[in-house]
C-alpha positions in Angstrom: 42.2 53.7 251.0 40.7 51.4 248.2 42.1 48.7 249.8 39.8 48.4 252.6 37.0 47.8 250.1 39.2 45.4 248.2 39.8 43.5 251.4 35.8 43.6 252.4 35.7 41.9 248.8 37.7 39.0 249.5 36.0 38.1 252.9 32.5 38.7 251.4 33.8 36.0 248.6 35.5 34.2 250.3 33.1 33.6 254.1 30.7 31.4 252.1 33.4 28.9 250.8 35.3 28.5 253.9 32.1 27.1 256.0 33.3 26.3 259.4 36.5 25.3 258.5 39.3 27.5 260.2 41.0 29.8 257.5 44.9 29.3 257.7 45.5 31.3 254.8 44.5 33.2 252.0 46.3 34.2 248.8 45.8 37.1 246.1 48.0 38.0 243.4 48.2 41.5 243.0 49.8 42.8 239.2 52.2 45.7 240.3 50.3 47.8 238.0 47.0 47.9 240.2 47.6 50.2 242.4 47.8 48.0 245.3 50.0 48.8 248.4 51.1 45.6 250.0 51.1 46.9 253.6 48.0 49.4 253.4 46.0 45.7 251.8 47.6 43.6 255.3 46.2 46.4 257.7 42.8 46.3 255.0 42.4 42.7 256.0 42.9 42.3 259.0 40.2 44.8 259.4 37.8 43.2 257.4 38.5 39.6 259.0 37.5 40.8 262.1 34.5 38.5 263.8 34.4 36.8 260.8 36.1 32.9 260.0 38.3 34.6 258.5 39.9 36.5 261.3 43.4 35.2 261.9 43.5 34.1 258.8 47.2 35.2 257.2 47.4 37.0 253.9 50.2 36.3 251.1 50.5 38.3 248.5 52.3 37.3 244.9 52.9 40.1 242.8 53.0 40.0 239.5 55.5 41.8 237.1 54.3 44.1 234.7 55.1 42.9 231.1 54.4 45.1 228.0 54.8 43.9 224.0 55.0 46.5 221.1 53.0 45.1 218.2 55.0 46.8 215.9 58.6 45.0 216.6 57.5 42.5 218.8 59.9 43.7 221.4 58.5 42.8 224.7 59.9 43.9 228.1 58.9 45.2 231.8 57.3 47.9 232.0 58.5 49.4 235.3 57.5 51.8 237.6 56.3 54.1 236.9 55.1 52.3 233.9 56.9 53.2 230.4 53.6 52.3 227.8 56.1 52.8 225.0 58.4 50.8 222.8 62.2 51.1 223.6 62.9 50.2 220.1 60.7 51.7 217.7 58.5 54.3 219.9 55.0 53.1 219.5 52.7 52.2 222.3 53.2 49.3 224.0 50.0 46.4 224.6 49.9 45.9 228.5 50.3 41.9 229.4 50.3 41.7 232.9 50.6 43.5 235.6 46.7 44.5 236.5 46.2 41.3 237.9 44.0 41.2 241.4 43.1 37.8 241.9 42.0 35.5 244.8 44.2 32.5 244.0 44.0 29.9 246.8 42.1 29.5 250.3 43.7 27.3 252.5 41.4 25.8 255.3 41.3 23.2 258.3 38.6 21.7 259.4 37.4 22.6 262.9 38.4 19.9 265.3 35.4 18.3 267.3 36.1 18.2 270.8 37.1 15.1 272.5 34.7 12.7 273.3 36.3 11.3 276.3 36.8 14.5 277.8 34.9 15.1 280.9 33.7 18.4 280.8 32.5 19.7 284.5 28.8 20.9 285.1 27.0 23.3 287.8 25.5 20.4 289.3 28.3 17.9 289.2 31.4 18.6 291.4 35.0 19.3 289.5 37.2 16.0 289.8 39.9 18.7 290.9 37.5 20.1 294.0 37.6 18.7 297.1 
């Protein structure tokens, strides 16, 4: 499952950038073409978020279409899957234009909230306002 690694990829790129904000959201697009399955890359990163700022973190995933042009006619079209790498029209190979694509595309953070100053936090040595 290459999609663990993938996923170990993002987080290791990813951890430095996000600091100690909180991670809300991360998003890859993923070219139909890259062997990528959608739900084995979910499981992947919630894996690999674990214990890290990361964790919780939601994944989206755009995929990307994969588009093929023949440089003989000019023809350009999907290419499908399974992929057809050759022209419709005039049966010569086809030049791959997208479709591969595995990119990290946006990271979308919060920063941590700092607790409330005039919040009374309770101590060992100082008795709860709620005991009695």
């Amino acid at each position: 499952m290459h999609e663990l690694s993938i996923a170990t990829a993002v987080v290791d790129e990813l951890e430095p950038l996000a600091g100690a904000e909180t991670v809300r959201s991360v998003t890859l697009r993923v070219g139909e073409l890259a062997a990528v399955v959608p739900e084995a890359l979910h499981l992947a990163f919630s894996l690999a978020t674990e214990g890290t700022t990361l964790a919780g973190a939601e994944l989206l995933i755009e995929t990307v279409e994969g588009r093929a042009r023949c440089d003989g006619c000019g023809h350009e079209s999907p290419t499908g899957m399974p992929p057809v790498l050759w022209c419709e029209q005039c049966a010569l190979p086809l030049v791959l234009l997208s479709g591969r694509e595995l990119e990290i595309v946006r990271l979308v953070t919060e920063p941590v909230s700092a607790p409330d100053p005039t919040t009374r936090f309770a101590s060992a040595k100082e008795p709860s306002p709620t005991r009695r």
